[in-house]
MDAnalysis code that builds the backbone (N, CA, C; Angstrom):
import MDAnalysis as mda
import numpy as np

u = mda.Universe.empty(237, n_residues=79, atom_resindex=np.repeat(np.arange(79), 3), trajectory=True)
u.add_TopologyAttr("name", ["N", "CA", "C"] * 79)
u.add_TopologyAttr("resid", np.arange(1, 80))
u.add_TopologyAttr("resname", ["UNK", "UNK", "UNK", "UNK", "UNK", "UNK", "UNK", "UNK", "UNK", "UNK", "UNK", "UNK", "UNK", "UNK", "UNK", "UNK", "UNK", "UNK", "UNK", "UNK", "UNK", "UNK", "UNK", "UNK", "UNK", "UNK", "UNK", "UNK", "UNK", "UNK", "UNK", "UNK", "UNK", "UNK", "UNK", "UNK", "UNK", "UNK", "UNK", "UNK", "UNK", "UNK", "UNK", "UNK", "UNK", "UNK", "UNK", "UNK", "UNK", "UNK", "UNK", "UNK", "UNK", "UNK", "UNK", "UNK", "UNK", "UNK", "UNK", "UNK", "UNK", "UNK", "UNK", "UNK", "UNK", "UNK", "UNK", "UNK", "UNK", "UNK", "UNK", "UNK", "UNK", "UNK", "UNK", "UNK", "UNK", "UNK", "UNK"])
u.atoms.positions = np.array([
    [0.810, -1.194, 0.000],
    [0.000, 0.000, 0.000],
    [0.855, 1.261, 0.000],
    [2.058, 1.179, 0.473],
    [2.992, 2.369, 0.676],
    [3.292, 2.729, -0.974],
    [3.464, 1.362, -1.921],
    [3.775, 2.243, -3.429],
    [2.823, 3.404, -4.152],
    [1.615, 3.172, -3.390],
    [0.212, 4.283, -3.865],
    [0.681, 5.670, -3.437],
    [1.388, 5.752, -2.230],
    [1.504, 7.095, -1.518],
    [3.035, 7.885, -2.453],
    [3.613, 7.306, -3.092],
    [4.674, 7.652, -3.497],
    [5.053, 9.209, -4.267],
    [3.879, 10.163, -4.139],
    [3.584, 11.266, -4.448],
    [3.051, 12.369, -3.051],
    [2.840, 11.462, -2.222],
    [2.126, 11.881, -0.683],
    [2.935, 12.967, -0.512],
    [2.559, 14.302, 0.362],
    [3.689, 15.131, 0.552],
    [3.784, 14.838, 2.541],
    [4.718, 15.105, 3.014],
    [6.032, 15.614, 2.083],
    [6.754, 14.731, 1.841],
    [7.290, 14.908, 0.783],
    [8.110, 13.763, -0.117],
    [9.357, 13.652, 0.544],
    [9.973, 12.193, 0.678],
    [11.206, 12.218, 1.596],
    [12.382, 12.360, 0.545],
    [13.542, 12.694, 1.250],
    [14.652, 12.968, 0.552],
    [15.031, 11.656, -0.162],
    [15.111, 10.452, 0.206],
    [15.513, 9.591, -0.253],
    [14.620, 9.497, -1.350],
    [13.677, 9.448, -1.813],
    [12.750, 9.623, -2.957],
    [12.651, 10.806, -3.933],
    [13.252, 11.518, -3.613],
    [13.827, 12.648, -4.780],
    [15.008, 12.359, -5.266],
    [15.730, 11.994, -4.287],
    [17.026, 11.482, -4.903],
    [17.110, 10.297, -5.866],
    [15.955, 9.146, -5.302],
    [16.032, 8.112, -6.519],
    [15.200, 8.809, -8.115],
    [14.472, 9.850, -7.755],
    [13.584, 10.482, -8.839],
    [14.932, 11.061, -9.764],
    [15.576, 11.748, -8.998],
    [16.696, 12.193, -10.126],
    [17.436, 11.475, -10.770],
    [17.626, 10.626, -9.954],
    [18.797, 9.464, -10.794],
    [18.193, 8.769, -11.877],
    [16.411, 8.657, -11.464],
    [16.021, 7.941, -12.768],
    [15.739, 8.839, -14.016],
    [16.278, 10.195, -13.637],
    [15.974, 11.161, -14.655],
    [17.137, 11.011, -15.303],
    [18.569, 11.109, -14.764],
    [19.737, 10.914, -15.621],
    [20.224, 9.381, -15.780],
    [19.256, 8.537, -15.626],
    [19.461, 7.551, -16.065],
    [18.894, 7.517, -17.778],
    [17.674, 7.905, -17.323],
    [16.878, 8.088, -18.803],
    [17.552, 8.467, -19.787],
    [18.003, 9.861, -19.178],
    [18.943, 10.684, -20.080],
    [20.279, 9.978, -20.941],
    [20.831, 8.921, -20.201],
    [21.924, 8.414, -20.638],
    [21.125, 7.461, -21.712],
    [20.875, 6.606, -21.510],
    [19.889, 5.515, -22.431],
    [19.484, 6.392, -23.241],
    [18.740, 7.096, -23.515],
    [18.355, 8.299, -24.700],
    [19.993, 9.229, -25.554],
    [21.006, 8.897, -24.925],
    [22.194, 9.490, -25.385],
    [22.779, 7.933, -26.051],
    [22.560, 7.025, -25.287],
    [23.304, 5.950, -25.646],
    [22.940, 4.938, -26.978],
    [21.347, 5.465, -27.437],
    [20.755, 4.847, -28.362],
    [21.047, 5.957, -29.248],
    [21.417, 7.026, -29.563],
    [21.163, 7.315, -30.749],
    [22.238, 6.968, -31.830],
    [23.731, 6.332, -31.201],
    [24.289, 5.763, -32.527],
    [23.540, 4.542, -33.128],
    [22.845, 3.970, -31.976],
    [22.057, 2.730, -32.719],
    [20.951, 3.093, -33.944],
    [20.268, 4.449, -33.717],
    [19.745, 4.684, -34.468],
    [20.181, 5.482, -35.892],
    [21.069, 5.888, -35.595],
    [22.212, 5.965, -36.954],
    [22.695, 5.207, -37.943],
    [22.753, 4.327, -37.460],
    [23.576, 3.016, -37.751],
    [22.784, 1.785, -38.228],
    [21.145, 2.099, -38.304],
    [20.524, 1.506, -38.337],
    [20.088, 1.541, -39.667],
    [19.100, 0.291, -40.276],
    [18.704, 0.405, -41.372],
    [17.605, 1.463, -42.220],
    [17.016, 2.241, -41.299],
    [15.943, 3.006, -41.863],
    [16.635, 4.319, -42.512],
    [15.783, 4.693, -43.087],
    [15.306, 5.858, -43.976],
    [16.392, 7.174, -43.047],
    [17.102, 7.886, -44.328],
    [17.847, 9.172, -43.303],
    [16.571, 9.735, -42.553],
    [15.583, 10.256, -43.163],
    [14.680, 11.072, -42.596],
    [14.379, 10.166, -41.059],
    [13.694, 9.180, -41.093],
    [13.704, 8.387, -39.884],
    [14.705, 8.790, -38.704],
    [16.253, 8.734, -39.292],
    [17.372, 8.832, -38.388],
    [17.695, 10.531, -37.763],
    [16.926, 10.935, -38.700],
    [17.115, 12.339, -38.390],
    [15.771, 13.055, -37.302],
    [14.639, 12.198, -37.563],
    [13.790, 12.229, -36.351],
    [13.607, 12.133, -35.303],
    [14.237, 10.728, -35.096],
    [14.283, 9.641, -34.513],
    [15.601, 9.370, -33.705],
    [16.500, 10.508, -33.986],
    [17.918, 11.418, -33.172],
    [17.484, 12.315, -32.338],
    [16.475, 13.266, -33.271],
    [16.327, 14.709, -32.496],
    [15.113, 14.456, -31.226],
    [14.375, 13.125, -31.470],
    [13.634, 12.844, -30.292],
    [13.655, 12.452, -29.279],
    [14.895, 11.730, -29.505],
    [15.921, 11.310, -28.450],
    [17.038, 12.206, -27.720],
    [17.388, 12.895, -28.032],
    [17.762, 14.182, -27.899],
    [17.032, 15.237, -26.761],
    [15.975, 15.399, -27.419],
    [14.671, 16.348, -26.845],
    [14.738, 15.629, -25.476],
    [14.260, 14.108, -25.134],
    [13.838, 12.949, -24.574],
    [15.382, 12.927, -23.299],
    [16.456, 13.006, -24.020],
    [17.668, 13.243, -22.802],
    [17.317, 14.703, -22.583],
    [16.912, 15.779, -22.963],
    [17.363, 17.033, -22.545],
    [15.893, 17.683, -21.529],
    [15.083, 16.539, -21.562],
    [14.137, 16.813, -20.771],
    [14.386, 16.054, -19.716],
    [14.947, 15.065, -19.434],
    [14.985, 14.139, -18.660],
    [15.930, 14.847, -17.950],
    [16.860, 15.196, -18.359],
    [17.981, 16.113, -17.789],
    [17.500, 17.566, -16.349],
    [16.891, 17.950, -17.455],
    [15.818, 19.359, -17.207],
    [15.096, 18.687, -15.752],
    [14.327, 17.597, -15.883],
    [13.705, 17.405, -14.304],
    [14.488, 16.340, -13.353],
    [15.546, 15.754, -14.268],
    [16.548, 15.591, -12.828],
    [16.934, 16.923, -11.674],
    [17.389, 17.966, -12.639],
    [17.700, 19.330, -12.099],
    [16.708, 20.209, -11.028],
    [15.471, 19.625, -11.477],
    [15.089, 20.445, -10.802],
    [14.553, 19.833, -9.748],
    [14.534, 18.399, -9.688],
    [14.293, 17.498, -8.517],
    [15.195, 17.742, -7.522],
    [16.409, 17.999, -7.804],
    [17.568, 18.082, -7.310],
    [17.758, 19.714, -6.685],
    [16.969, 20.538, -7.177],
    [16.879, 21.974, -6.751],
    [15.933, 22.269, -5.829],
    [14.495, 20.862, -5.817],
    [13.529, 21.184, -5.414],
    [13.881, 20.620, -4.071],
    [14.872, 19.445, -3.890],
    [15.663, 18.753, -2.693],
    [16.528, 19.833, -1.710],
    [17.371, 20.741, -2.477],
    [18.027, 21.444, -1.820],
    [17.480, 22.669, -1.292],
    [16.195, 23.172, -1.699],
    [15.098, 24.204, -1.441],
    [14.764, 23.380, -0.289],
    [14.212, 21.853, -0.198],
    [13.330, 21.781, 0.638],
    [14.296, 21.278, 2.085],
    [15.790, 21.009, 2.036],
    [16.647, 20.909, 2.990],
    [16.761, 22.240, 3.482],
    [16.877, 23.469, 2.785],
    [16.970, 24.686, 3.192],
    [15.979, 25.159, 4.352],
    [15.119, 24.812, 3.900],
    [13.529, 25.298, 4.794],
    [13.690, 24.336, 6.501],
    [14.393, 23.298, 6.200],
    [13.935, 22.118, 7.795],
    [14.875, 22.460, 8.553],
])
């Protein structure tokens, strides 16, 4: 029943911290596939999509690691 609450506030530190990591985890896997998709058999246009979405996909993932990580050190500030 505790996995339902996993948004409950206030959110513990140890759970922001795994939130970020799975943000720059993402991020890496989205960096780490796009030679695969280069390299791959489809269509340039495909590879050229199908790069920049992955791309977008690390640079967002990136974007809310950061701010998980800002929203952690805001909320250590305050206790």
């Amino acid at each position: 029943m505790s996995l339902i609450n996993l948004f409950k506030r206030p959110i513990e530190k140890e759970t922001l911290d795994d939130w970020a990591k799975i943000a720059s985890d993402i991020a890496k896997v989205a960096l780490l596939a796009i030679p695969v998709v280069l390299y791959g058999k489809d269509p340039i246009y495909l590879k050229t999509i199908n790069s920049a979405l992955l791309m977008t996909g690390a640079y967002f993932a990136l974007q809310s690691g950061r701010i998980i990580r800002r929203y952690k050190a805001k909320q250590e500030e305050t206790q």
